[in-house]
C-alpha positions as CSV (number, residue, x, y, z in Angstrom):
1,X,12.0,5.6,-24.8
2,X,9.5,2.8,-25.9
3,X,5.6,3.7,-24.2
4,X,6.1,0.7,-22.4
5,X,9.1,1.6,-20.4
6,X,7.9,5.2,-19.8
7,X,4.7,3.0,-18.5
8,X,7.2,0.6,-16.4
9,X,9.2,3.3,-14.8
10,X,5.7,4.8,-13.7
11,X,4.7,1.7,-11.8
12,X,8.1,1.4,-10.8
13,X,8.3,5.0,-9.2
14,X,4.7,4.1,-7.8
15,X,5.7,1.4,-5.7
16,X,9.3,2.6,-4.5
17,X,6.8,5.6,-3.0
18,X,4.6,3.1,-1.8
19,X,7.5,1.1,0.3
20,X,9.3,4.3,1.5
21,X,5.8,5.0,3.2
22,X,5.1,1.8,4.5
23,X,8.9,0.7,5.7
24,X,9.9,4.0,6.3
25,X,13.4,3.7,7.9
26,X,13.7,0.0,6.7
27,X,14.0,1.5,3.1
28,X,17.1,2.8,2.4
29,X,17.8,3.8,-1.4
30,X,21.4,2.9,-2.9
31,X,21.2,4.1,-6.2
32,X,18.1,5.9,-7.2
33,X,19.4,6.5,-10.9
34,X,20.2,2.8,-11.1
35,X,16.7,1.4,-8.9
36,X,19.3,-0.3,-6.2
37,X,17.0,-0.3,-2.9
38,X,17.9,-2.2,0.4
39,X,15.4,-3.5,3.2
40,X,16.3,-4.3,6.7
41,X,13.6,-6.5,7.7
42,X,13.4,-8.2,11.1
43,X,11.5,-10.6,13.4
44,X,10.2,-7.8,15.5
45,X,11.0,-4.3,15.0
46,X,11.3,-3.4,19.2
47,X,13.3,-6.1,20.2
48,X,14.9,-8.3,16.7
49,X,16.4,-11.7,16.9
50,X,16.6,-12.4,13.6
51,X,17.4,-9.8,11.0
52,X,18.2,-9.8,7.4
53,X,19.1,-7.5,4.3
54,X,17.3,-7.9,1.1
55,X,19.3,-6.1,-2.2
56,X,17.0,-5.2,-4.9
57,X,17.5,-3.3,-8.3
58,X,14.6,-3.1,-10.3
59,X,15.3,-3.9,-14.1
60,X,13.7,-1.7,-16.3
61,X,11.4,-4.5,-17.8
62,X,10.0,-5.0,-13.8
63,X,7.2,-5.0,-12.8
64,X,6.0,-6.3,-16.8
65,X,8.0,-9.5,-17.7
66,X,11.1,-9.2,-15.3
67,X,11.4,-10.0,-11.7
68,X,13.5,-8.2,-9.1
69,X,17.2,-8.8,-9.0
70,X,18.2,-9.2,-5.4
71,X,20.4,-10.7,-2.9
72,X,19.3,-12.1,0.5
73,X,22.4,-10.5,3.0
74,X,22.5,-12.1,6.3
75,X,25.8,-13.9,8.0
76,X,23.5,-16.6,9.7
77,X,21.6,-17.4,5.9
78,X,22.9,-20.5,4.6
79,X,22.9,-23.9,2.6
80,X,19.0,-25.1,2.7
81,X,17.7,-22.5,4.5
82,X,19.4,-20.0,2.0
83,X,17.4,-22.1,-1.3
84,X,14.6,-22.5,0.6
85,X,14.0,-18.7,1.1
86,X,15.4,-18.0,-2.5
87,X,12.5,-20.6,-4.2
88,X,9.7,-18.9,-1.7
89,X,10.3,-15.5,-3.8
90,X,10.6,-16.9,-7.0
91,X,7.5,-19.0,-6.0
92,X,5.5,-15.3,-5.4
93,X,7.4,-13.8,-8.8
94,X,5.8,-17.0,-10.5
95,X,2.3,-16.5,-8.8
96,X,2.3,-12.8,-9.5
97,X,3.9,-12.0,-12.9
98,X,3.2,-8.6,-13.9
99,X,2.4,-7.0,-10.8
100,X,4.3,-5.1,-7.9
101,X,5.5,-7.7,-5.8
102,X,8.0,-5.7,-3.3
103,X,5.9,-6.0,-0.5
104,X,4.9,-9.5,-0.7
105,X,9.0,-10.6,-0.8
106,X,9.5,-8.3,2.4
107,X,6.6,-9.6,4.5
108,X,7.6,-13.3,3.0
109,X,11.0,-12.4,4.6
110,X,9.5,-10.9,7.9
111,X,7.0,-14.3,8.2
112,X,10.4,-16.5,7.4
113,X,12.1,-14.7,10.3
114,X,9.0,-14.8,13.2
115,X,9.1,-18.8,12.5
116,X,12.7,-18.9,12.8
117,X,12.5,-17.3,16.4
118,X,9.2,-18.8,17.5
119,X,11.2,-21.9,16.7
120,X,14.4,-21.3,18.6
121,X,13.4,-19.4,21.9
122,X,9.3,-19.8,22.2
123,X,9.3,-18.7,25.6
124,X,10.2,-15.4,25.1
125,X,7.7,-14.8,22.1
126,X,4.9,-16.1,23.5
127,X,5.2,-14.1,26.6
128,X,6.0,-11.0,24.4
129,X,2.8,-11.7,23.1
130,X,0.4,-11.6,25.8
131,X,1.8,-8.6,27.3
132,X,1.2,-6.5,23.7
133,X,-2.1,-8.4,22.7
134,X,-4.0,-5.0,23.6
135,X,-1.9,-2.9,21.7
136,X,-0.7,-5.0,18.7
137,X,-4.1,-6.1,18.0
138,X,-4.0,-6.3,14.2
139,X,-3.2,-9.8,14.3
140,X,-7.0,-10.5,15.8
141,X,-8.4,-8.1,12.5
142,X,-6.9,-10.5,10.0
143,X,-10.1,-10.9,7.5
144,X,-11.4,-14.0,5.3
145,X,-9.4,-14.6,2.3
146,X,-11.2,-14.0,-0.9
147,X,-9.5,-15.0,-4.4
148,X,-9.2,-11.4,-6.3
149,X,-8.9,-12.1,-10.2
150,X,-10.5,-8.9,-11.7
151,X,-10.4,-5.6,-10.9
152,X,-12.5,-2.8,-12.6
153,X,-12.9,0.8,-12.8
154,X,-16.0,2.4,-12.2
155,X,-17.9,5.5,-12.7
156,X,-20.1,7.1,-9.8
157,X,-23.2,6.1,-12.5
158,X,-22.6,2.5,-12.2
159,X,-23.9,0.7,-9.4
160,X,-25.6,-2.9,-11.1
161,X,-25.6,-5.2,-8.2
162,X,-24.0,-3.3,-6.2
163,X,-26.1,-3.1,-2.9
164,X,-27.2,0.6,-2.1
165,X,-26.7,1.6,1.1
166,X,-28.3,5.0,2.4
167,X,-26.4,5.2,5.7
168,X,-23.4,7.4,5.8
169,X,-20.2,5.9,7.2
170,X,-17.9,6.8,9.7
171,X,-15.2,9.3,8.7
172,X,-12.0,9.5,10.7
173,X,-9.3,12.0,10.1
174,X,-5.7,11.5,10.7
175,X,-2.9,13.3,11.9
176,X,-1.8,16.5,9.6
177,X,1.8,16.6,8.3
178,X,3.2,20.0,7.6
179,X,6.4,20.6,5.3
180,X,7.5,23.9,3.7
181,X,4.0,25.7,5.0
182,X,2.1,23.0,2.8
183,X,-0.3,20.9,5.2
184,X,-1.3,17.2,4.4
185,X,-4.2,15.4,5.9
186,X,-6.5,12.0,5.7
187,X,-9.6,11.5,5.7
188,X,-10.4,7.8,5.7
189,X,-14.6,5.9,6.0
190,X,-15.5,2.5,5.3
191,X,-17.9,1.8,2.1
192,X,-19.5,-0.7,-0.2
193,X,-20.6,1.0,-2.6
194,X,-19.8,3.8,-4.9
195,X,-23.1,5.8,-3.6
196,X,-21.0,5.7,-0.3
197,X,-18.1,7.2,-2.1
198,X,-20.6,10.0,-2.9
199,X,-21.6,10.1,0.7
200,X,-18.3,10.8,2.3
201,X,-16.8,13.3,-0.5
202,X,-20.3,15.4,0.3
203,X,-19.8,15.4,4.0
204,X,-16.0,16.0,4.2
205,X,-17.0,19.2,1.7
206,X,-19.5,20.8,4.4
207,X,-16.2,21.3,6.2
208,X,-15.4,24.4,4.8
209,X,-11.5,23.9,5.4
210,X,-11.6,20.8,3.8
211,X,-13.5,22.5,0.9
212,X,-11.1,24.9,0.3
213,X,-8.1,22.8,0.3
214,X,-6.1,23.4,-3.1
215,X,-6.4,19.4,-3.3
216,X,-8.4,17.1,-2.5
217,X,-7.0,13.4,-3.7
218,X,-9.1,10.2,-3.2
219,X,-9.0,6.6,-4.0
220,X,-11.3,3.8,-3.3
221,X,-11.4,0.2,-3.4
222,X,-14.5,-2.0,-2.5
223,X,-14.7,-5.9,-2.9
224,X,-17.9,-7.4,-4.9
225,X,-18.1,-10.7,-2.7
226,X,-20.5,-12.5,-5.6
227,X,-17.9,-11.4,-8.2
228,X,-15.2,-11.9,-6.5
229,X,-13.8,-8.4,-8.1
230,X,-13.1,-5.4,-6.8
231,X,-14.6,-1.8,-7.7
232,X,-12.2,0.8,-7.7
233,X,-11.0,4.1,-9.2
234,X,-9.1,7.5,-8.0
235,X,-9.3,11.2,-8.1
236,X,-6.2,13.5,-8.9
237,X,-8.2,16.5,-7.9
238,X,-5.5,19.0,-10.0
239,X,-2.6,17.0,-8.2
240,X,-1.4,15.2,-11.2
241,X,-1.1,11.4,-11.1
242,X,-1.4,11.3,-7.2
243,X,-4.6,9.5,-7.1
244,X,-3.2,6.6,-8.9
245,X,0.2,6.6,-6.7
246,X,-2.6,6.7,-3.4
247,X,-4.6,3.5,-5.1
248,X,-1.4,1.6,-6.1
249,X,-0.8,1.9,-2.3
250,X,-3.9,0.7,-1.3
251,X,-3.4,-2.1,-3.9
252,X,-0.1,-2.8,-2.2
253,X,-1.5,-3.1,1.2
254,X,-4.5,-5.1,-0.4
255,X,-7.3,-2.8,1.8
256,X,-10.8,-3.4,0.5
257,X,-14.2,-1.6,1.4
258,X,-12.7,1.4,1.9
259,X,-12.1,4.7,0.4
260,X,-9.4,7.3,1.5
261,X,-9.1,11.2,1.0
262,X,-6.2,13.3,1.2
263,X,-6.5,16.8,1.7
264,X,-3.8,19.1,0.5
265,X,-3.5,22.7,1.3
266,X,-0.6,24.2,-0.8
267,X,1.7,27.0,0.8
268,X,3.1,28.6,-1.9
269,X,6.6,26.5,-1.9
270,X,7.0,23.9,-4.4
271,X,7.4,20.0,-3.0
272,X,8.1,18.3,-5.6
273,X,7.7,14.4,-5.6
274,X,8.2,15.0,-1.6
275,X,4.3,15.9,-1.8
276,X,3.6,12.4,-3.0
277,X,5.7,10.7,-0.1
278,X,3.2,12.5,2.2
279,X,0.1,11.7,0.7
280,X,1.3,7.8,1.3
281,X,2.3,8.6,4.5
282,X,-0.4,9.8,5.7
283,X,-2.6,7.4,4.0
284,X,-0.5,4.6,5.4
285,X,-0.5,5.9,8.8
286,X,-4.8,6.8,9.1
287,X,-4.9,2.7,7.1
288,X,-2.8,1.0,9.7
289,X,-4.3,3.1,12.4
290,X,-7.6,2.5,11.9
291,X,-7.0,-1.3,11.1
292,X,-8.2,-1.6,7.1
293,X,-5.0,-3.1,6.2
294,X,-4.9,-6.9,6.3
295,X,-2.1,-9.8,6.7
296,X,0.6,-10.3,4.2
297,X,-0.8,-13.6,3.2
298,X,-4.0,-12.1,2.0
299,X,-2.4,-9.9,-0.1
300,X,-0.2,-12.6,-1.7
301,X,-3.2,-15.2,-2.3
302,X,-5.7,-12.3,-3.7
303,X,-3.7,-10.5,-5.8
304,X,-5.3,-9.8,-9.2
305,X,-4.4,-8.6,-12.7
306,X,-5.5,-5.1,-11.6
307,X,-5.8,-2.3,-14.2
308,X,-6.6,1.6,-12.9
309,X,-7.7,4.2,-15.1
310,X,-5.7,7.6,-14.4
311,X,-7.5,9.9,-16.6
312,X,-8.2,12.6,-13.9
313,X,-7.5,16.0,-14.2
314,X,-3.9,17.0,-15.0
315,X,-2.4,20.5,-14.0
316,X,0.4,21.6,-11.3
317,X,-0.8,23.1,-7.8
């Protein structure tokens, strides 16, 4: 196998994680061997109106210089509206050559669908609306769009024009998943600079169970507004290539000023590529839950040619 496949089916295997964590029962594999993946995406995931299938097997020249092959599946898609939806994917292939672009097709799909039934029956929607404003709120937490077209790695040593703030952030911690005696949790504070990063890693380490978990993954990403780039890099922490699989994530749900630790503690039973599944899950949920994660559209108008370095620390639990 070429390096660049082996480098392919490593981005590919990245973001199938990614959109099992962030669909969850939305995504339902076909054919793993063959990269044959279904989503069931809807208008509203309570109470759909419109829903519709999208078939997707992943060449093995995607995400480099292939798109997706897919089919749209739904009994009410048709004529015009069947092209129209088909030229808006190719459209965000076209914009995005190169890069992951799973997530942008789905919530294209998703946006499609809430016009479709804010056209046909407004009443309903609109009322639906006001009586979950105060709790689906993440609508009002939509941020600026800024044009990403770099993205660089950096060292803890490199801070040029990077503002230096002294004040340690705010750490949450999420909900701890256990499976097979092994116990996941994140950690997740918001920074803007890398001295930050250096803040929160020292402060979740005076807990002394989070200093002796057997892992300790982390990835951050913070946007350099007079650049217009974005500072980011990972940690593997002994868990081999699972800080690049949690920034790839973040990437995907195009967070920025933020940083993200996931503790592991191991129990003595091999996972397998289940541990990775719930270090995104658990990043996913503390993102969402805390509200870092921004619209769909964002993410399609600001994605960049981004390239991580994942030289950490390789070794098995």
């Amino acid at each position: 196998m070429a390096e660049g496949d082996v480098g392919s089916d490593q981005r590919q295997n990245e973001e199938i994680e990614a959109m099992a964590a962030i669909y969850g029962e939305e995504w339902c594999v076909i054919d793993d061997c063959a990269k044959v993946f279904c989503i069931r995406i809807s208008d509203d995931i309570d109470d759909p109106k419109w829903t519709l299938c999208l078939q997707v097997m992943l060449p093995s020249e995607y995400p480099g210089t292939a798109p997706p092959i897919y089919q749209l599946n739904a009994p009410w898609l048709k004529g015009q509206e069947r092209a129209d939806l088909s030229n808006s994917l190719e459209e965000i292939y076209i914009q995005n050559i190169g890069e992951s672009i799973l997530y942008l097709w789905v919530e294209k799909i998703r946006d499609v669908l809430i016009q479709k039934s804010q056209m046909t029956e407004p009443g309903p929607d609109v009322k639906k609306k006001t009586e979950e404003e105060d709790v689906e709120c993440e609508d009002d937490l939509i941020v600026e769009h800024q044009p990403a077209n770099a993205v660089k790695t950096v060292d803890f040593n490199i801070s040029e024009h990077v503002p230096e703030i002294e004040e340690l952030p705010p750490v949450d911690h999420g909900v701890p998943i256990t499976d097979r005696r092994s116990t996941f949790q994140a950690h997740v504070a918001p920074v803007v600079c890398p001295k930050q990063v250096k803040m929160v890693l020292a402060k979740l380490y005076e807990n002394k169970k989070i200093a002796s978990a057997t892992h300790n993954i982390y990835a951050y990403r913070i946007y350099c507004e007079d650049k217009q780039t974005f500072l980011q890099d990972c940690e593997d922490d002994g868990e081999t290539a699972a800080g690049g699989r949690l920034l790839h994530l973040m990437e995907i749900l195009n967070v920025k000023n933020v940083m993200v630790v996931v503790s592991r503690w191991y129990g003595g039973i091999l996972l397998g590529p289940d541990r990775f599944k719930h270090i995104n899950n658990c990043a996913r949920n503390i993102l969402v839950e805390k509200n870092f994660t921004s619209s769909p559209e964002e993410s399609s108008k600001s994605l960049g040619k981004k390239k991580v370095k994942k030289d950490k620390k390789r070794s098995e639990h």
